[in-house]
N, C-alpha and C positions, 0 to 999 in steps of 0.2 A: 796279808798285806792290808793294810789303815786306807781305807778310800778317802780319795780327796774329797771334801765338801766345799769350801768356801763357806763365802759368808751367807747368809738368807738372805732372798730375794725381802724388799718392807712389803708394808699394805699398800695394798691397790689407789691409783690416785684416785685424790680426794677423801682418804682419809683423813684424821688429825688426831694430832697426839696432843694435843689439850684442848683440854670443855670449848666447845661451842661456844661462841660469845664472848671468848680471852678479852679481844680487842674492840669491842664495842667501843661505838666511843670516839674511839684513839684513831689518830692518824697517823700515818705512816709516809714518810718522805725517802724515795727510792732513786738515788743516782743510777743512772744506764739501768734503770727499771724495765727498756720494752722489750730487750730480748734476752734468750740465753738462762747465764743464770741467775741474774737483776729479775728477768718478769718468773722467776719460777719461785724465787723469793715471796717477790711481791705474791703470786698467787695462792701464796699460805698465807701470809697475812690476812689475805681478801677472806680466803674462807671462813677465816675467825672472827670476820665482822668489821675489819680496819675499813678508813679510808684509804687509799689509796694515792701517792700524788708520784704522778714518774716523772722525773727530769731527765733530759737529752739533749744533745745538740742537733740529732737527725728528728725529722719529720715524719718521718718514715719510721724509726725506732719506736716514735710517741703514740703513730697509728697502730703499729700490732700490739702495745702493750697495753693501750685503750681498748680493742680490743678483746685482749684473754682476760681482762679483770670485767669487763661489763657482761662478758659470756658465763662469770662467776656469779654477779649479781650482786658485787660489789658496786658503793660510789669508785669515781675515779677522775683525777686532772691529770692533766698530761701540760708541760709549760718547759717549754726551752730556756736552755740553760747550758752557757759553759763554766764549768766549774774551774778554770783557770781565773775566772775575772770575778771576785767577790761583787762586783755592783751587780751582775747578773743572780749570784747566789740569794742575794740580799732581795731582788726582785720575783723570783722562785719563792722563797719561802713568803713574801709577803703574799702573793697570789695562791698558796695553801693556807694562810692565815685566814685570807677574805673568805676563802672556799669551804673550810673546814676546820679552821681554826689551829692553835698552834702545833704542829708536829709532835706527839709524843715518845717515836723513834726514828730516827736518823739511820738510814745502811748506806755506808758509803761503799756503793759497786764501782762506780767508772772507772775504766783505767785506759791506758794505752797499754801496746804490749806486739811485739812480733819480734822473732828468732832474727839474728843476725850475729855475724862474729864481734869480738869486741875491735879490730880492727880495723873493719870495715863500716865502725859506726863514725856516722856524720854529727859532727855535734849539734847539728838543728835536731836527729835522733836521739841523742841523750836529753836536752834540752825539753824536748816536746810530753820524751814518757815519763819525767821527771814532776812536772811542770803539769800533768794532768794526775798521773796515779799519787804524787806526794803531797805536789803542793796544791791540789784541787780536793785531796781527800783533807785536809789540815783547815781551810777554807774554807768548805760547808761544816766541818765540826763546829769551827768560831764561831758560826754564824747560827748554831741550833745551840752551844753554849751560851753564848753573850742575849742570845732571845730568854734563854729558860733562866739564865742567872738574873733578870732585868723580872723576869714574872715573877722567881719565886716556885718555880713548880720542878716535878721531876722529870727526866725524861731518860731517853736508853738508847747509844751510839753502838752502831757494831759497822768497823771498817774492816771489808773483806780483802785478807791476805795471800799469800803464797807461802807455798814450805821453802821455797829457797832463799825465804829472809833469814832462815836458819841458815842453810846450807851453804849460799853463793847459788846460782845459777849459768853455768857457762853455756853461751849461746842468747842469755839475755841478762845480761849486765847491768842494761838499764833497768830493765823490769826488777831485776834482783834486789837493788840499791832501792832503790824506791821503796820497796815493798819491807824489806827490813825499817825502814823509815817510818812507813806504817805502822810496823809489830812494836817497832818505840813506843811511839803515841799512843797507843793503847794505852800503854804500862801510865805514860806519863801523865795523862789526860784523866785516867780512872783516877791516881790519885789527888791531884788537881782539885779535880771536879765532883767525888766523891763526899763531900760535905757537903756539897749544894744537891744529892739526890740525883747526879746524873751520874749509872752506870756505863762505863766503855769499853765491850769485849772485840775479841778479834776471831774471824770466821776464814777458816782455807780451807778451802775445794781442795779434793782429788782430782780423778778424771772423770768429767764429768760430761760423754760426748753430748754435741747439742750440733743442730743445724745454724746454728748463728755464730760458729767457731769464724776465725778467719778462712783466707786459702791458707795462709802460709804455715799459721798452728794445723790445719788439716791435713798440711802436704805432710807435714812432721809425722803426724798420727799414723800419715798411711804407710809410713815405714816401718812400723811396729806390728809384724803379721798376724801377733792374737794379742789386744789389749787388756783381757779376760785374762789369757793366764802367766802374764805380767802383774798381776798383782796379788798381794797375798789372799785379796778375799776371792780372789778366782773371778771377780766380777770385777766393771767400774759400775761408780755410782749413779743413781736414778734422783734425775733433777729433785722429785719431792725432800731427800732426804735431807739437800741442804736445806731447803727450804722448812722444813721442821725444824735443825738446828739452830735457822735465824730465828725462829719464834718463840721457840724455848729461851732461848739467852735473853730476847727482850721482854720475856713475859713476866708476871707475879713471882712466877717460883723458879726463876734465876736473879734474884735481887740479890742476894749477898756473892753474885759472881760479879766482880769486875776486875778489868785489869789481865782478865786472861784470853788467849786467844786459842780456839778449838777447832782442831781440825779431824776435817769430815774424810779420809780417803782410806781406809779399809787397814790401817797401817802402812800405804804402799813408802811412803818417805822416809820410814824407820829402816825399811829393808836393805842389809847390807848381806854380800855374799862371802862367803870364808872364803875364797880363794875370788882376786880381779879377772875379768878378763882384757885380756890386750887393749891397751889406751888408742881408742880411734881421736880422731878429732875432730872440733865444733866441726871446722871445712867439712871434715869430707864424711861427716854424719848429715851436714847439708846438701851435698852434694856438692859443693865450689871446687873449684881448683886451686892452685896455690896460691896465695897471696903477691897481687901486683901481676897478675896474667888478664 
């Protein structure tokens, strides 16, 4: 009998998968940068010598992610920002320009996002995830385009996606639509913007647990008895690894990628089983009861 392996565990954190000194220099502008998987991003970049600048609307988000990048020994700004409101955008980025001068990658992390049926959604819920994951990711792109098309210089966009802009997502609808809106703009933007030297790829996570999940993405998780071996690499993923993949894609030697979006999850999204099992439902995968009780 074939023993299972999985995938390999990577290097130990704090390795890096490219030279020392990639990003010297360069600045790095990090939406929902301070927790999760925004400051584990960021904290590859810092290793490579980036500045560093997190944007958030929390206070709190700004202090732990100040934090893990000055414990790196990276610079770093931390400047609120909602990314629904371009004047705010517009304000961010200028206070990384005074700071560090003009951004030379853009990762658009922030999103909204939590499990509900689609019948049960409020349109202030559609509205809100809509309105920070689409139109808040579309809005800081302008806003590091129309800088670097006005300079003259290059720079490198990576908004991070979901597989179920492939897929559909049931149970988040909103998140789904959005995020497919995202994997657009990639395609759209790279070509765009591709003559003025700015590359635009796209980056999705697997699973990728973290203590800065929500409850309600956590309650989810906790229904899933072994998340290991639910997925084909027999593992989920270890924060570093996105955070290599975001550096790679923005770095020297992914310049002729753009326009494509690369997902990090061991295969789990491709997995399809030869035979269904019995159709549960969003409800009562949530636990709800029937609708209008």
């Amino acid at each position: 009998m074939t023993e299972l392996l999985g995938l390999s565990e990577p290097p130990a954190i704090g390795s890096m998968a490219l030279p020392a000194g990639t990003f010297d220099g360069q600045c790095v502008f990090i939406t929902g940068g301070g927790t999760g998987l925004g400051r584990a991003i960021a904290s590859e970049f810092a290793r490579l010598g980036a500045s560093i600048v997190i944007a958030s609307r929390k206070p709190e988000h700004l202090e732990q992610g100040e934090a893990a990048i000055r414990e790196i020994g990276a610079p770093v700004l931390t400047v609120g920002c909602d990314i629904r409101e371009p004047d705010s955008i517009a304000s961010a980025f200028q206070a990384s320009v005074d700071s560090f001068g003009l951004p030379s990658v853009l990762v658009n992390n922030a999103a909204a996002n939590f499990p509900v049926p689609a019948e049960d959604m409020s349109p202030n819920a559609w509205r809100t995830v809509v309105d920070i994951t689409l139109n808040g990711t579309y809005f800081c792109a302008r806003e590091f385009g129309r800088r670097h098309l006005t300079a003259g210089t290059p720079g490198s966009i990576i908004n991070v996606g979901a597989s179920y802009a492939w897929t559909g997502g049931p149970g988040f609808a909103h998140s789904a639509a959005a995020k497919a809106g995202v994997k657009n703009m990639v395609e759209t933007l790279a070509v765009e913007w591709g003559p003025y030297g700015i590359q635009v790829n796209g980056l999705v996570p697997g699973l990728f647990p973290h203590d800065d999940m929500t409850a309600d993405i956590q309650s989810n998780l906790v229904r899933t008895s072994d998340k290991d071996a639910c997925q084909p690499a027999l593992r989920v993923g270890r924060l570093r690894e996105l955070g290599w993949a975001a550096t790679f894609l923005a770095s020297p030697y992914a310049r002729f990628i753009s326009g494509h979006t690369l997902v990090v999850d061991g295969a789990n999204w491709q997995r399809r089983s030869m035979t269904n099992p019995p159709v549960v439902t969003i409800r009562e995968q949530m636990g709800k009861g029937p609708f209008g009780e």
